[in-house]
LUMMILO-770610 format. One record per atom (N, C-alpha, C): residue in three letters; x, y, z; residue number from 1; atom name; chain. Coordinates in Angstrom, 3 decimals. Layout:
BEGIN
(node ALA (X Y Z) NUM CA A)
...
***
This chain:
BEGIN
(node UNK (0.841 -1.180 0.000) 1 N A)
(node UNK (0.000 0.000 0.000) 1 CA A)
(node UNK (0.884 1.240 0.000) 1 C A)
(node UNK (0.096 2.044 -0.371) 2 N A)
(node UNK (1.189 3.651 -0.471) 2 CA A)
(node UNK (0.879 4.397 0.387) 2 C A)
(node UNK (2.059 5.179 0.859) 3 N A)
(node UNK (1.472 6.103 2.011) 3 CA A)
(node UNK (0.769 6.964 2.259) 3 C A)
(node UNK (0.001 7.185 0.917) 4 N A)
(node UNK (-0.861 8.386 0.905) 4 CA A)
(node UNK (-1.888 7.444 1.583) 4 C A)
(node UNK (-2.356 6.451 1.345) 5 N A)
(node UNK (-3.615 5.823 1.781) 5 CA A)
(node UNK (-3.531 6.160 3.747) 5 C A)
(node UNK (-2.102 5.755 4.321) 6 N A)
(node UNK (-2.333 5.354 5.386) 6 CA A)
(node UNK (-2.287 6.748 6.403) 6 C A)
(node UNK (-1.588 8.052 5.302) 7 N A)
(node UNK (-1.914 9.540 5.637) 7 CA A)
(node UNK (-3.475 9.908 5.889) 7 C A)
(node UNK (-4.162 9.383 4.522) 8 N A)
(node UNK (-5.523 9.685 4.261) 8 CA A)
(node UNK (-6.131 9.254 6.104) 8 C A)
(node UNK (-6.195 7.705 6.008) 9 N A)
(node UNK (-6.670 7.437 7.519) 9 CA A)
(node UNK (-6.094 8.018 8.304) 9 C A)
(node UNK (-5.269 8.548 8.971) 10 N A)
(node UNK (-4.780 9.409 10.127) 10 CA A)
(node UNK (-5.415 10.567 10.134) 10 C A)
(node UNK (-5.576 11.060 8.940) 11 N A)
(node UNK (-6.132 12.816 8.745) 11 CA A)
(node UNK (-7.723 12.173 8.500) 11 C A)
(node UNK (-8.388 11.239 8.917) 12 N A)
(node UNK (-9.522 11.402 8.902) 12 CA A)
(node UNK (-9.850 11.050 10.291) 12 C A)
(node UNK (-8.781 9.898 10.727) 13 N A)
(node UNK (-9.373 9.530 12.325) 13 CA A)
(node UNK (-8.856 10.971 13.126) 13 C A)
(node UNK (-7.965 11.609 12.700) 14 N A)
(node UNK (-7.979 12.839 13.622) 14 CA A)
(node UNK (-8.795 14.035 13.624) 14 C A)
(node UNK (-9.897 13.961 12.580) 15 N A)
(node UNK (-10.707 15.045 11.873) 15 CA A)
(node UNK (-12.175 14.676 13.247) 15 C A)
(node UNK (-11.939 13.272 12.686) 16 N A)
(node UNK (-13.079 12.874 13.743) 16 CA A)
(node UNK (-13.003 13.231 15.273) 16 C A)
(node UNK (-11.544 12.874 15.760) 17 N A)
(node UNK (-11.270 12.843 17.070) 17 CA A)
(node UNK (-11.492 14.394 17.593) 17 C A)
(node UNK (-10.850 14.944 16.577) 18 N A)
(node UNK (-10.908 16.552 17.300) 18 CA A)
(node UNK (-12.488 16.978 17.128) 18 C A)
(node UNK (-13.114 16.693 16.045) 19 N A)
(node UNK (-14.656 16.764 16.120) 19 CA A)
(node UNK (-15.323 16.225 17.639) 19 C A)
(node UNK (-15.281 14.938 18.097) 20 N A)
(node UNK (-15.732 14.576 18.988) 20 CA A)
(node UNK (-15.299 15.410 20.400) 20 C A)
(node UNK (-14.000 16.157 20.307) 21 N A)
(node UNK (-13.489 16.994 21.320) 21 CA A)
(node UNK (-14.304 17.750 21.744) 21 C A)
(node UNK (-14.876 17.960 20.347) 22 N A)
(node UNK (-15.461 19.980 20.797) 22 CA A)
(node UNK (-16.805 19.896 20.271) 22 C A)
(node UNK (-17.506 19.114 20.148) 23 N A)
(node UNK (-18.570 18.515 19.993) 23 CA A)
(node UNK (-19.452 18.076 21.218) 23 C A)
(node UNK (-18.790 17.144 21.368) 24 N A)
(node UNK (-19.043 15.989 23.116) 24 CA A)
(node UNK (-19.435 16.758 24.457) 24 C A)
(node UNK (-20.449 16.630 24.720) 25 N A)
(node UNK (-20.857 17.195 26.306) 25 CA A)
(node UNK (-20.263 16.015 27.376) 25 C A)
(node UNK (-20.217 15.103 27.025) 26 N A)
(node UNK (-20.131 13.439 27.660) 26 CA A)
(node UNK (-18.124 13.156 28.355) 26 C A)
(node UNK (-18.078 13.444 29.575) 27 N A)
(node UNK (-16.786 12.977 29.316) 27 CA A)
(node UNK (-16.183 11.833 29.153) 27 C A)
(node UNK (-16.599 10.248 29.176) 28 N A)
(node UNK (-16.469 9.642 28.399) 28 CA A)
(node UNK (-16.034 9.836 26.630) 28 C A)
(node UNK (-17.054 10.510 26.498) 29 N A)
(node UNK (-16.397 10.715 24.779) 29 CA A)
(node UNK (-15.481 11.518 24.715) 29 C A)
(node UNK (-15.559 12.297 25.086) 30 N A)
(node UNK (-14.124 13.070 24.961) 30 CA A)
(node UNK (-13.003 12.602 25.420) 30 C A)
(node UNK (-13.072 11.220 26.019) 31 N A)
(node UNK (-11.577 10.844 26.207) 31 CA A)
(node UNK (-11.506 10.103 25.091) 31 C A)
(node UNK (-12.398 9.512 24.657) 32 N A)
(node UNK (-12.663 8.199 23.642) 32 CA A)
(node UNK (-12.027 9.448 22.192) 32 C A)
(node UNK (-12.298 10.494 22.179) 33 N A)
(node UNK (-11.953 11.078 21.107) 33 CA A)
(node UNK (-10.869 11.490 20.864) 33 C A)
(node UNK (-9.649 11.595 22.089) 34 N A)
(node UNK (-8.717 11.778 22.357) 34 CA A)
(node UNK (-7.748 10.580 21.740) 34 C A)
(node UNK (-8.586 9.302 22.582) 35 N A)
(node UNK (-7.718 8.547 21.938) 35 CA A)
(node UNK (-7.295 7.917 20.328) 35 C A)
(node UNK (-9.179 8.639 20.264) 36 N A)
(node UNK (-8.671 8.193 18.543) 36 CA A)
(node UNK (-7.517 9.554 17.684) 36 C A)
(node UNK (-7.550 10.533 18.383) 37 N A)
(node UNK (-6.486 11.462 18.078) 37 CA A)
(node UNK (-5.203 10.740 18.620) 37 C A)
(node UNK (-4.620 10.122 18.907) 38 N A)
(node UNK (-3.282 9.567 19.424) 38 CA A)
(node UNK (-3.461 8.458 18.619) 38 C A)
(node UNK (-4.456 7.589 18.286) 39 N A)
(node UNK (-4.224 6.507 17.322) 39 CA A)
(node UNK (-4.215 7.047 15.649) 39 C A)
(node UNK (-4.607 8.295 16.208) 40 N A)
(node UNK (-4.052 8.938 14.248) 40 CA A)
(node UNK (-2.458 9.215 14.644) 40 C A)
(node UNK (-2.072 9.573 15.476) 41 N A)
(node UNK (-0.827 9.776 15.342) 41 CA A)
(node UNK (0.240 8.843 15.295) 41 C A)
(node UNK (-0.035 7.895 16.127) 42 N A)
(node UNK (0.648 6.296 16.049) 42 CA A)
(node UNK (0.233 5.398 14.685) 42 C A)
(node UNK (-0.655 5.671 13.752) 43 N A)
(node UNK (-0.727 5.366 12.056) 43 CA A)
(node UNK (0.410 6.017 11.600) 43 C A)
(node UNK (0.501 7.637 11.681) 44 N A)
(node UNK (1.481 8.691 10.751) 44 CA A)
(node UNK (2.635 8.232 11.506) 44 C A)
(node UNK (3.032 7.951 12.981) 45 N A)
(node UNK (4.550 7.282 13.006) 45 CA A)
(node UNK (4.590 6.150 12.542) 45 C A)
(node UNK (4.181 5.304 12.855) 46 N A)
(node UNK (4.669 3.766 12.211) 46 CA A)
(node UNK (4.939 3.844 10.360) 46 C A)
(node UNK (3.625 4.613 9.656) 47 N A)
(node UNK (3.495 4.567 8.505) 47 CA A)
(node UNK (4.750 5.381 7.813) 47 C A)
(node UNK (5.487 6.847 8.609) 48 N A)
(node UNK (6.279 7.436 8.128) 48 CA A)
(node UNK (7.975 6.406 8.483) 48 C A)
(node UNK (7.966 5.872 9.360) 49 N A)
(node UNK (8.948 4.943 9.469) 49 CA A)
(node UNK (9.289 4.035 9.039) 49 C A)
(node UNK (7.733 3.245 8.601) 50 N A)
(node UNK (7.974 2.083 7.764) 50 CA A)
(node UNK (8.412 2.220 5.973) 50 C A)
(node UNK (8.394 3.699 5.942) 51 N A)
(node UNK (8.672 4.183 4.761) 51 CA A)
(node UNK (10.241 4.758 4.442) 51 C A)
(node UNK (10.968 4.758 5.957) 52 N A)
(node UNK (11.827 5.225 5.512) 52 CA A)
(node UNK (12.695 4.130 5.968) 52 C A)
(node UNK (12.193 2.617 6.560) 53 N A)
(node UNK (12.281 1.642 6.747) 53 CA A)
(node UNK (13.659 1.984 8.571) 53 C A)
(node UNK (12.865 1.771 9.413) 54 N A)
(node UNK (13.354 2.907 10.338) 54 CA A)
(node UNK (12.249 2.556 11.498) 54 C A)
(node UNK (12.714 2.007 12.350) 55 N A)
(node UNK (12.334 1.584 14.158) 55 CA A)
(node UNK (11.337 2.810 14.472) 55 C A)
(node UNK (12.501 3.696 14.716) 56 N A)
(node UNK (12.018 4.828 15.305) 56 CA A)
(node UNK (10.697 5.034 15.594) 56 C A)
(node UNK (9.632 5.224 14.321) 57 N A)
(node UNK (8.693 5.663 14.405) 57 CA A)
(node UNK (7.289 4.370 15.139) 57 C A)
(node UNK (8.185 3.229 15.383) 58 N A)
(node UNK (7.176 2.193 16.248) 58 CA A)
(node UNK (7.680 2.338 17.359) 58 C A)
(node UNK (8.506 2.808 17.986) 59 N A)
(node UNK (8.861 3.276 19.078) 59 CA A)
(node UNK (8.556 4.542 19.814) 59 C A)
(node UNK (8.587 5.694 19.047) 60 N A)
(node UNK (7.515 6.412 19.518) 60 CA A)
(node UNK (6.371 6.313 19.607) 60 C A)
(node UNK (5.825 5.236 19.041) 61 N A)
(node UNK (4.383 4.559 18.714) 61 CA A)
(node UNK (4.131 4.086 20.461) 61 C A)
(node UNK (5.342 3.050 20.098) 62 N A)
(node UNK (4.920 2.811 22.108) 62 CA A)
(node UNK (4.574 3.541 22.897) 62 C A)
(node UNK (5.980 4.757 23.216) 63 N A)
(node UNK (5.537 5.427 23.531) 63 CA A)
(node UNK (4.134 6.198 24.079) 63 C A)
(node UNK (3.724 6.589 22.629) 64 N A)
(node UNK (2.580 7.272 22.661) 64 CA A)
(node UNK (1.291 6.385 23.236) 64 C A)
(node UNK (1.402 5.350 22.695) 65 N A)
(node UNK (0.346 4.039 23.693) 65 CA A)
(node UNK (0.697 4.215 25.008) 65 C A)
(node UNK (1.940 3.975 25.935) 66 N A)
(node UNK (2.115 4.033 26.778) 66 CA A)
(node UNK (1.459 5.245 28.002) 66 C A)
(node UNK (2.096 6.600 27.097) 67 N A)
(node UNK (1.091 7.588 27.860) 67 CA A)
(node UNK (-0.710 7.721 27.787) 67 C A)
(node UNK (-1.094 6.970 26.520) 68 N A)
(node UNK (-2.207 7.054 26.459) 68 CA A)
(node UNK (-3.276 5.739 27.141) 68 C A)
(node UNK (-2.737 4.994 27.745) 69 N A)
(node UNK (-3.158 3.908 28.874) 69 CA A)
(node UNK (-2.602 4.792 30.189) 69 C A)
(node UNK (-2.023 5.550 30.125) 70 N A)
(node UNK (-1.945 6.624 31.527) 70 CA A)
(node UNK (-2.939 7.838 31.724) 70 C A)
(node UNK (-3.130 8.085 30.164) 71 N A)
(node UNK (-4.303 9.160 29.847) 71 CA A)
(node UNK (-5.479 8.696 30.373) 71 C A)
(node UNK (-5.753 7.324 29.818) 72 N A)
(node UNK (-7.170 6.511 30.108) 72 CA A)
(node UNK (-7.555 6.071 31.735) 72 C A)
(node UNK (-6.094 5.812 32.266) 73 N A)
(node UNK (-6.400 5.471 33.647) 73 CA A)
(node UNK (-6.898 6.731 34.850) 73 C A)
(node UNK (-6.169 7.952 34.254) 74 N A)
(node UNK (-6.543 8.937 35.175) 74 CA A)
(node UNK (-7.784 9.589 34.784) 74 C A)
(node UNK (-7.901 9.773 33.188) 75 N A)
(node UNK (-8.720 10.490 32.965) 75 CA A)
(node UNK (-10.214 9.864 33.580) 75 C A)
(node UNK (-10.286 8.605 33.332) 76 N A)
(node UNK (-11.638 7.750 33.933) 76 CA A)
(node UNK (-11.628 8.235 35.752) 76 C A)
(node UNK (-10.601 7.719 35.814) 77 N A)
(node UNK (-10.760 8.367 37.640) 77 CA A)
(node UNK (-11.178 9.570 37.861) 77 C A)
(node UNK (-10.597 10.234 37.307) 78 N A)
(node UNK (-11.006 11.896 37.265) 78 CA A)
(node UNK (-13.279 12.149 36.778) 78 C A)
(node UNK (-13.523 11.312 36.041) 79 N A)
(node UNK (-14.927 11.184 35.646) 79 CA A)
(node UNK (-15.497 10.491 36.763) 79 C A)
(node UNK (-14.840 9.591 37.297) 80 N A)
(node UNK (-15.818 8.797 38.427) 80 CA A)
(node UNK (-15.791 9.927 39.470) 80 C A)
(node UNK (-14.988 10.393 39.994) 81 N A)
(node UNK (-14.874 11.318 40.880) 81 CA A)
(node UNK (-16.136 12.234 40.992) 81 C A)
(node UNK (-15.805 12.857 39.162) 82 N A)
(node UNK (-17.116 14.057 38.620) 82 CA A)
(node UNK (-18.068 13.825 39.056) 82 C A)
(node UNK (-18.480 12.400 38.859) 83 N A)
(node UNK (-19.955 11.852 38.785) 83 CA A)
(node UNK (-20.206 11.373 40.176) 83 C A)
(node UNK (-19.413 11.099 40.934) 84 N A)
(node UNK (-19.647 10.603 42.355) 84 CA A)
(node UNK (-20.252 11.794 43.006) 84 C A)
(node UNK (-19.242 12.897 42.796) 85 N A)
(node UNK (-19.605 14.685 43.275) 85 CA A)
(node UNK (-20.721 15.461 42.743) 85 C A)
(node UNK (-20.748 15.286 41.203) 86 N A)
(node UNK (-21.809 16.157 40.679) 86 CA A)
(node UNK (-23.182 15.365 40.545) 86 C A)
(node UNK (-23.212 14.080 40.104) 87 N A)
(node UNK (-24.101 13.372 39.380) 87 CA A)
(node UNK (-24.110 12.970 38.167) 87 C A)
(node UNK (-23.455 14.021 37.385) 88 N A)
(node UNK (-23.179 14.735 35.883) 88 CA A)
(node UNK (-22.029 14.131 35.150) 88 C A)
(node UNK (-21.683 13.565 34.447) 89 N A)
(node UNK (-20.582 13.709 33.434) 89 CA A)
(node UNK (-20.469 14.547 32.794) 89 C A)
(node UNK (-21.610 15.333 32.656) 90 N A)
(node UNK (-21.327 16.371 31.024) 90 CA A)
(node UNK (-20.447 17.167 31.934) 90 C A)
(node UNK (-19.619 17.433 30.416) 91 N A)
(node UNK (-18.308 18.762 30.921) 91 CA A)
(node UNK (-19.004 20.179 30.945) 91 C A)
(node UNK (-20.007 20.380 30.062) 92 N A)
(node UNK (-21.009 22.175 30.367) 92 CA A)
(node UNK (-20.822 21.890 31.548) 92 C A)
(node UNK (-21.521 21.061 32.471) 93 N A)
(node UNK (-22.225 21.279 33.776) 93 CA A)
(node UNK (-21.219 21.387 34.729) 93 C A)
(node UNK (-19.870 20.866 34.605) 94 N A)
(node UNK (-19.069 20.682 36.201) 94 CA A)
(node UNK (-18.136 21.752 35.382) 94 C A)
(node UNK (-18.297 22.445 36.516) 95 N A)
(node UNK (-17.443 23.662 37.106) 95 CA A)
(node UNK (-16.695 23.853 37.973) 95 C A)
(node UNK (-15.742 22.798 38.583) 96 N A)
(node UNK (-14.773 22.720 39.383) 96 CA A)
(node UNK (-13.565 23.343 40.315) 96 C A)
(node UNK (-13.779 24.064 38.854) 97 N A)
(node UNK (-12.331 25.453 38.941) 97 CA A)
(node UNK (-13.105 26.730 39.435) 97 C A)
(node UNK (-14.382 26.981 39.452) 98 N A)
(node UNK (-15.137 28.340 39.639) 98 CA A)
(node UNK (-15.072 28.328 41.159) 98 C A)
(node UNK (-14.576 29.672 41.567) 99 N A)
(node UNK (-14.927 29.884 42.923) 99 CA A)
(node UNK (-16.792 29.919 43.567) 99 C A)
***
C-alpha cells in the first residue's frame, strides 16, 4: 500500500477525534476522542517509518500508547470522581475550577 492511503486514515481519524473533542458534552467521549487522536498519530509514526524503513517511528508509537493507557487510567478516575460529586458527566455542567 502507499502512504498516501495510510496519511488519508490518520487525517480522517484525527478530523473525527478533534470533532468529537469539541462537539461531546459526555466525558467519556471526549476521552474516547482523544484517543482516537493519538491513534491517528501512532498510524502517521509507524506509517512514516515504515517508509523510511526505520524503528524509530514504532517506538515512539509505544511510547505514545504508553502515555495514552496513563491518559485513560486517570482520565476515567477523574470522571468517576465528577460523577460521584456532581451526578453529571457532562463537561457544560461541572465547574470545578469556579470559585
Amino acid at each position: 500500500m502507499h502512504l498516501n492511503a495510510f496519511l488519508l486514515l490518520g487525517a480522517v481519524l484525527f478530523c473525527i477525534g478533534v470533532y468529537g473533542v469539541l462537539a461531546r458534552n459526555n466525558g467519556v467521549m471526549v476521552l474516547m476522542s482523544i484517543e482516537l487522536i493519538l491513534n491517528a498519530v501512532n498510524i502517521n509514526l509507524v506509517a512514516f517509518g515504515a517508509m523510511n524503513d526505520d524503528l524509530s517511528g514504532q517506538v515512539f508509537a509505544l511510547f505514545v500508547i504508553a502515555v495514552a493507557a496513563a491518559e485513560v487510567g486517570i482520565g476515567l478516575a477523574i470522571v468517576i470522581l465528577i460523577y460521584r460529586n456532581r451526578e453529571t458527566i457532562n463537561v457544560d455542567e461541572v465547574n470545578l475550577l469556579k470559585w
